[in-house]
N, C-alpha and C positions, 0 to 999 in steps of 0.2 A: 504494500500500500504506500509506503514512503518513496520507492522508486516514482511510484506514476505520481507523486506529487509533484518529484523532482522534476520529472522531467515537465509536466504542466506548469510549474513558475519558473522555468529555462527554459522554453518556450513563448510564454508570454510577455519576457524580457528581450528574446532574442527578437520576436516577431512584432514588439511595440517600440522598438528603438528609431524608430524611423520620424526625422522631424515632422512636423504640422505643418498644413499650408498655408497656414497664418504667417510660421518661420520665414517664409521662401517669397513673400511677394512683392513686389517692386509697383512702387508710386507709380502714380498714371501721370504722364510728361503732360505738362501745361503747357499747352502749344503758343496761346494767344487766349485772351482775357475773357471771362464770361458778359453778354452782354443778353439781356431782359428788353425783350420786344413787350411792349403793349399789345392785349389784345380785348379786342371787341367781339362779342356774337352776331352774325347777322341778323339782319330783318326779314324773320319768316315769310313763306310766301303768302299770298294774296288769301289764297283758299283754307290755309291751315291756319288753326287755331293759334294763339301766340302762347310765352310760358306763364300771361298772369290766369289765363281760360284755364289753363290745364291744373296751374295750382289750388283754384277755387273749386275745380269738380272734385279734386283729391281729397280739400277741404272739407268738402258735402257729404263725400263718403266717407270720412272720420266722424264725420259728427251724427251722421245717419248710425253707422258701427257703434258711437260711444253710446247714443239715445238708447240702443234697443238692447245694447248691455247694460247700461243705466235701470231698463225697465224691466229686466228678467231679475235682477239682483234686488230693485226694489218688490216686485210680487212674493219672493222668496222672503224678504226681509218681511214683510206685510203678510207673511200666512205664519209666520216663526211668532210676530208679535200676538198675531188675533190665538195662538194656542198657550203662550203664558199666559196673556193677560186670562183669559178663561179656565188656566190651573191655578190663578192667583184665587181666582172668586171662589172655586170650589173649594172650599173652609173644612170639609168633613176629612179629606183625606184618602177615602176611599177607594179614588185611582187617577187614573191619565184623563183627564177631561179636555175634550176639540169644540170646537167655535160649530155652529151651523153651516149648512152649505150658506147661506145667504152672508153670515158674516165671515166666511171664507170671504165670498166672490167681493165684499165691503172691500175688505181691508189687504187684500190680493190685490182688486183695481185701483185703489188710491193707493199700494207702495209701488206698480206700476208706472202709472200716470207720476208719482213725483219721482221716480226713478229716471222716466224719460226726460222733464224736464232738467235734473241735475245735469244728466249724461249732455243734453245737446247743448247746456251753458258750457261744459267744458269744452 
């Protein structure tokens, strides 16, 4: 077992002795001086849209994106509250008590509806 140790670290001494290419590399010759042009983007054509069109549909569809996660986040938050606040009431202890369907659909559509609103002010 000590032989093939030996020879595994006499090996990876013989076979790692070789410099890096970091060692070996030679500066890039600076011929002539760097010079920074100015640049401008053209003026789209006539029939394409420009870049402020493009950035305000992208706009719409983030805000369109944040409104309807805004409002799935708030119906979940709104059916979370309508089931405490209704094991808050129930005083006896007795078990897991849920809202109605109707005050489901209450307080599911208004964390909704203010869910979208947050989402599309962001």
């Amino acid at each position: 077992m000590r032989v093939y140790t030996c020879w595994m670290i006499g090996g990876l001494l013989i076979g790692g002795a070789a410099p890096a290419n970091s060692q070996d590399s030679t500066p890039l010759p600076a011929t002539r001086p760097l010079r920074f042009q100015s640049w401008t983007p053209l003026a789209p054509p006539a029939g394409l849209p420009g870049p402020s069109t493009v950035q305000t549909v992208a706009l719409e569809r983030q805000r369109a994106r944040n409104a309807l996660i805004g409002g799935a986040i708030g119906a979940v938050a709104g059916l979370a509250a309508c089931t405490v606040i209704s094991n808050l009431v129930n005083d006896d202890g007795t078990g897991f008590s849920t809202c109605t369907r109707n005050g489901y659909l209450l307080f599911g559509g208004v964390g909704f509806a203010l869910g979208v609103v947050v989402g599309f002010s962001v």
